[in-house]
C-alpha positions as a Markdown table, in Angstrom:
| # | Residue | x | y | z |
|---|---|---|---|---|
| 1 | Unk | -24.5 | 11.9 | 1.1 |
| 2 | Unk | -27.2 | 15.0 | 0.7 |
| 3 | Unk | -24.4 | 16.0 | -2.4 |
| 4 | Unk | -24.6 | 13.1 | -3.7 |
| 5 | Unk | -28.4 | 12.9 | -3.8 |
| 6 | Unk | -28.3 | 16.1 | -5.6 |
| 7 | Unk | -26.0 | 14.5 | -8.7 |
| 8 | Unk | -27.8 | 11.6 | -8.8 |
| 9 | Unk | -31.0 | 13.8 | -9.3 |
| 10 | Unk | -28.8 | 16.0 | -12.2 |
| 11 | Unk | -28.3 | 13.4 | -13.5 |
| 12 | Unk | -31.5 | 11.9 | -13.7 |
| 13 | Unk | -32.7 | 14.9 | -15.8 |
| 14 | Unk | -34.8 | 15.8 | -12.8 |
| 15 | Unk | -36.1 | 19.0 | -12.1 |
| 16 | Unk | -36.2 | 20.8 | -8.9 |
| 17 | Unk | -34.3 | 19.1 | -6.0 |
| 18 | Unk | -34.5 | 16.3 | -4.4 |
| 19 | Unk | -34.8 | 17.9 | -0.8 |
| 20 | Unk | -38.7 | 19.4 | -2.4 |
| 21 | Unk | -40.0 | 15.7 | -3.0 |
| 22 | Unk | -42.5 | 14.1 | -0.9 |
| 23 | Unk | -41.2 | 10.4 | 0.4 |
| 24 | Unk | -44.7 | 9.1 | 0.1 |
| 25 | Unk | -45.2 | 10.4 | -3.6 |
| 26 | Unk | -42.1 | 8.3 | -4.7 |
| 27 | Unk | -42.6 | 4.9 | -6.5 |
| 28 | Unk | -40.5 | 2.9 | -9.2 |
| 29 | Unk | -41.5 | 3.8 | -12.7 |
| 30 | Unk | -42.3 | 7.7 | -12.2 |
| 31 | Unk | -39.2 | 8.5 | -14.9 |
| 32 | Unk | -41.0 | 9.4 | -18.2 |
| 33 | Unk | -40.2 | 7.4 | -21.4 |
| 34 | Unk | -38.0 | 9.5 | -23.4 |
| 35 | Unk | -36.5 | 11.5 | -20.2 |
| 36 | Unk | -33.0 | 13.3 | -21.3 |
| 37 | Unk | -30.7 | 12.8 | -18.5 |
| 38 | Unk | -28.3 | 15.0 | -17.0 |
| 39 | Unk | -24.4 | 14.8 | -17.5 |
| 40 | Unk | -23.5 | 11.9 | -16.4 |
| 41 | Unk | -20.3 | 11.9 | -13.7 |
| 42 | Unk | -18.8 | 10.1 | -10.7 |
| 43 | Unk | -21.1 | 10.2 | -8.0 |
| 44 | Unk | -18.6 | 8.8 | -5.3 |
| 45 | Unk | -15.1 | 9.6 | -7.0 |
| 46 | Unk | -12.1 | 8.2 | -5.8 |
| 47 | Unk | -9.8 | 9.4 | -3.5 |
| 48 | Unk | -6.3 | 10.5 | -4.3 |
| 49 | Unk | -4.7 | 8.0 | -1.3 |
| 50 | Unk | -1.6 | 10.2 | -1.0 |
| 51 | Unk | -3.5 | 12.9 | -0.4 |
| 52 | Unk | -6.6 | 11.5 | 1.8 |
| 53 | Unk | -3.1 | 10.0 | 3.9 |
| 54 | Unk | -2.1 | 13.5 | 4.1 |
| 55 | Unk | -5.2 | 15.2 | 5.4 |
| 56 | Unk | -6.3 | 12.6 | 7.3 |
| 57 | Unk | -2.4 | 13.4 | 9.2 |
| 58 | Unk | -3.5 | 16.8 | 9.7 |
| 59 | Unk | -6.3 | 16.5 | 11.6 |
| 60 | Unk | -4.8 | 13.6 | 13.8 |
| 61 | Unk | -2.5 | 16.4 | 15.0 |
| 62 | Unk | -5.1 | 19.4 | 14.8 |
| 63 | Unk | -7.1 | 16.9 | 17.1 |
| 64 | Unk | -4.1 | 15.9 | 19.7 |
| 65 | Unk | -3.4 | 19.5 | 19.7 |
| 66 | Unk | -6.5 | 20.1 | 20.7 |
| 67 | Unk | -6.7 | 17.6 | 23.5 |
| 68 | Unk | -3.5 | 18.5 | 24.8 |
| 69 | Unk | -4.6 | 21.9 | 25.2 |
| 70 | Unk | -8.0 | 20.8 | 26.9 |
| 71 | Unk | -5.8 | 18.6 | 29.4 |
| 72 | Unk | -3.2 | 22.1 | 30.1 |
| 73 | Unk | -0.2 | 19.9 | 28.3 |
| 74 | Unk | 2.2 | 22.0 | 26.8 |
| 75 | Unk | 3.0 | 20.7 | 22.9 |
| 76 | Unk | 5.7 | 19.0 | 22.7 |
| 77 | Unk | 8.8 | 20.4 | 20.9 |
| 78 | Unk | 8.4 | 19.4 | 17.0 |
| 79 | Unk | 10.9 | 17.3 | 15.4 |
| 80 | Unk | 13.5 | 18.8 | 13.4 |
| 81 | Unk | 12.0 | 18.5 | 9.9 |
| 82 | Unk | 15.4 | 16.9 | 7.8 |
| 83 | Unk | 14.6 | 18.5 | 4.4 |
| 84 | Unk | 16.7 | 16.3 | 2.5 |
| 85 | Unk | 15.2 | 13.2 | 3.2 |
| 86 | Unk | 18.1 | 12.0 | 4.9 |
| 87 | Unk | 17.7 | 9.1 | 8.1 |
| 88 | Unk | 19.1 | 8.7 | 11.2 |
| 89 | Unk | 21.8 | 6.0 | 12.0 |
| 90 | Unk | 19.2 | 5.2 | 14.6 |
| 91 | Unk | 16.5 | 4.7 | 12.0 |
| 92 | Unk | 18.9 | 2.9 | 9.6 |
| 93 | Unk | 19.5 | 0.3 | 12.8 |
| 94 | Unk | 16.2 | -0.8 | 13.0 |
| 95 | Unk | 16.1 | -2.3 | 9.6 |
| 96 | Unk | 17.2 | -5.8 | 10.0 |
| 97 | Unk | 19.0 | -7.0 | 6.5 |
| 98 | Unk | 19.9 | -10.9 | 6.2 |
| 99 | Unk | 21.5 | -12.9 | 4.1 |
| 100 | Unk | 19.1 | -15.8 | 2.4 |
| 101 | Unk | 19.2 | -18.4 | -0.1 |
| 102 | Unk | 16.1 | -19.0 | -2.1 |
| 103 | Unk | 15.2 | -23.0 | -1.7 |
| 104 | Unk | 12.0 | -23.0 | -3.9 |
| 105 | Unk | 10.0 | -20.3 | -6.1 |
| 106 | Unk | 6.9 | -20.9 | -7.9 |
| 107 | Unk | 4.7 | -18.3 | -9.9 |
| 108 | Unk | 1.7 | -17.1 | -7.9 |
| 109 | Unk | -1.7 | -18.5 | -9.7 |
| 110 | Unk | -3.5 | -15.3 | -11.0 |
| 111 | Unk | -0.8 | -12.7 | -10.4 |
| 112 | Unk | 1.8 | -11.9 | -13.6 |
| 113 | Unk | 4.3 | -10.5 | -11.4 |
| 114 | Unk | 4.5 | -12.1 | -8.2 |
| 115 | Unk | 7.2 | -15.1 | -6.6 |
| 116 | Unk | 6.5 | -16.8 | -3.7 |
| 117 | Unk | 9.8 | -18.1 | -2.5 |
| 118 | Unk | 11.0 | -20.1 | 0.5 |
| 119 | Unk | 14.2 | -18.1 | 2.0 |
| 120 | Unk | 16.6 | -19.7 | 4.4 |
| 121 | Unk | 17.9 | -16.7 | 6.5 |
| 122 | Unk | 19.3 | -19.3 | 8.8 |
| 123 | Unk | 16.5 | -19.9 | 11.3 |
| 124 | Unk | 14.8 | -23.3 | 12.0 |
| 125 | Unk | 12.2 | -22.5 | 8.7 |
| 126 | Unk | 12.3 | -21.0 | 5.7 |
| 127 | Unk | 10.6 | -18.1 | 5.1 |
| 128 | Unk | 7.8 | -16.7 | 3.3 |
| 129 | Unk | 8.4 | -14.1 | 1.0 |
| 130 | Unk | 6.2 | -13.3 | -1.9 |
| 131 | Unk | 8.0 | -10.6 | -4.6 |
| 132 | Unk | 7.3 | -8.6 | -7.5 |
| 133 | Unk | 10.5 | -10.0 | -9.4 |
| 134 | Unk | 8.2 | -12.8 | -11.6 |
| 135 | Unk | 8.5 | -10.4 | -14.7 |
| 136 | Unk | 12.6 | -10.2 | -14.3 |
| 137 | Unk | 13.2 | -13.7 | -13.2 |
| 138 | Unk | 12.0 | -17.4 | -13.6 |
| 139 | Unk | 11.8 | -19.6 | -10.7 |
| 140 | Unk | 14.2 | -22.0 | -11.9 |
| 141 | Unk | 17.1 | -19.3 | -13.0 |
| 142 | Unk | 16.5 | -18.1 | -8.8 |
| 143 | Unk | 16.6 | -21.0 | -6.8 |
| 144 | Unk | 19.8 | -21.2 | -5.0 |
| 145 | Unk | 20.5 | -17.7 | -5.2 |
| 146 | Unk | 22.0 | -15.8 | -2.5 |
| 147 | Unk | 19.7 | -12.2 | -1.7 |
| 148 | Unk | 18.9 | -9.8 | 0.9 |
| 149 | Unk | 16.0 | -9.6 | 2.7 |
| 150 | Unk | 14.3 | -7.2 | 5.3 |
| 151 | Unk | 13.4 | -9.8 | 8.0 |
| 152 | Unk | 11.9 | -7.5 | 10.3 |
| 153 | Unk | 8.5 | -5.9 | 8.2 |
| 154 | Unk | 5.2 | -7.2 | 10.0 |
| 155 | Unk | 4.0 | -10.1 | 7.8 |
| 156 | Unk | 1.6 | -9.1 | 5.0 |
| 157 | Unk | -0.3 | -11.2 | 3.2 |
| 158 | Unk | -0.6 | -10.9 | -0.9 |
| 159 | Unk | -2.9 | -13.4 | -3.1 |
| 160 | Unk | -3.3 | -15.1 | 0.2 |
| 161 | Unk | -0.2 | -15.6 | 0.5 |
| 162 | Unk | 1.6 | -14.7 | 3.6 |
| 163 | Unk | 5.4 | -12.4 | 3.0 |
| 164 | Unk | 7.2 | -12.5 | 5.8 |
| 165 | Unk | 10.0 | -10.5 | 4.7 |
| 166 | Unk | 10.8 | -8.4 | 1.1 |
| 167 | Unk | 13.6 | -9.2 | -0.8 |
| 168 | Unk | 15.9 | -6.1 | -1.6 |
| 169 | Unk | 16.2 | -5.2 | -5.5 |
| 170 | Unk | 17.5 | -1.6 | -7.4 |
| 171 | Unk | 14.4 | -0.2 | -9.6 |
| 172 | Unk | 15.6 | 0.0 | -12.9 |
| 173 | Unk | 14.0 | 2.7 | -15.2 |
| 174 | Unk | 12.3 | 0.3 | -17.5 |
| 175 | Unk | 11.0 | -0.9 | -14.2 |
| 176 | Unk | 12.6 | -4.4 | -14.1 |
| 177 | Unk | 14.1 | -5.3 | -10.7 |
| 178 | Unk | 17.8 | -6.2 | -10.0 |
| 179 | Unk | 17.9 | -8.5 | -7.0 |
| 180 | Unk | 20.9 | -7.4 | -4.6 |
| 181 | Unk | 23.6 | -9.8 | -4.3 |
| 182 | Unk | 27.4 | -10.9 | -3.2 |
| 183 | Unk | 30.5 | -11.3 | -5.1 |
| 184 | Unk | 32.1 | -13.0 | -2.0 |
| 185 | Unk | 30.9 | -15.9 | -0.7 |
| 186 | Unk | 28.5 | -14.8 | 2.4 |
| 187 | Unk | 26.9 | -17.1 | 5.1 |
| 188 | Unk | 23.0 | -17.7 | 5.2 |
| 189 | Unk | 21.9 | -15.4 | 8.2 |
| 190 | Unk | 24.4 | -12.7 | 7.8 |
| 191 | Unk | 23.5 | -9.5 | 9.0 |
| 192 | Unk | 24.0 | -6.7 | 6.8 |
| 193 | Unk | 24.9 | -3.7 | 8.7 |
């Protein structure tokens, strides 16, 4: 904040800093008519979120480091970094694919590329699954469709709309989605493994 006081005063056109003035002195209308202000900039910029993920990452561990060393815990071993990006059959098995066929889609009010779709995955209801694909596909040309879903994400909710699930696609380079699908003929609840 004292930074930011400092631009806003810039950019004011003020002289001197802010830190000189006397709080009692101050009162609406002291800015002279005719006043050339400052260059004008972001006071509060925003973040790169990447990057504020990636520092705020950093200090987690600088500050568990810390603590274990203030409790006498020796750090633990570090993972082995995989370089390549590659996963872990064990990582690969906690993603839980089904089968699902889409009973009803409707556009979402306000949002150009969003579906929200009921999805049988073969439990006692539907699901709730709300999806980028509105640009690619028209409700009508999806409903009865066979897809894959991720049925295990935590619910998130989008427009106000709860997902329960994301529906798999490939990423095309003009950025329209390709829903994934079955030649063969594949039973509702199928686990893809």
């Amino acid at each position: 904040m004292p930074a930011s006081a400092e631009k806003i005063w810039r950019q004011l056109g003020q002289a001197g800093s802010p830190a000189g003035q006397q709080l009692d002195a101050l009162a609406w209308g002291q800015l002279a008519a005719g006043q050339k202000i400052g260059t004008i900039g972001g006071v509060f910029p925003r973040l790169d979120k990447a990057e504020a993920i990636q520092k705020m990452r950093e200090l987690e561990q600088q500050v568990l480091k810390e603590q274990a060393e203030l409790m006498g815990k020796k750090p633990a071993p570090a993972a082995p970094a995989v370089a390549d990006g590659k996963i872990t059959i064990d990582d690969f098995a906690k993603v839980e694919m089904r089968v699902g066929v889409i009973q009803s889609a409707e556009r979402v009010k306000g949002a150009d590329k969003l579906l929200h779709m009921m999805v049988d995955i073969g439990e006692p209801q539907p699901r709730s699954i709300v999806a980028g694909i509105a640009l690619a596909y028209t409700p009508e040309e999806i409903v009865g469709r066979k897809v894959v879903i991720v049925a295990n994400l935590q619910p998130r909710k989008l427009r106000g709309i709860e997902s329960n699930g994301m529906i798999v696609a490939a990423s095309l380079e003009n950025g329209a989605p390709v829903l994934a699908g079955f030649l063969e003929d594949v039973p509702v609840g199928a686990r893809l493994k």
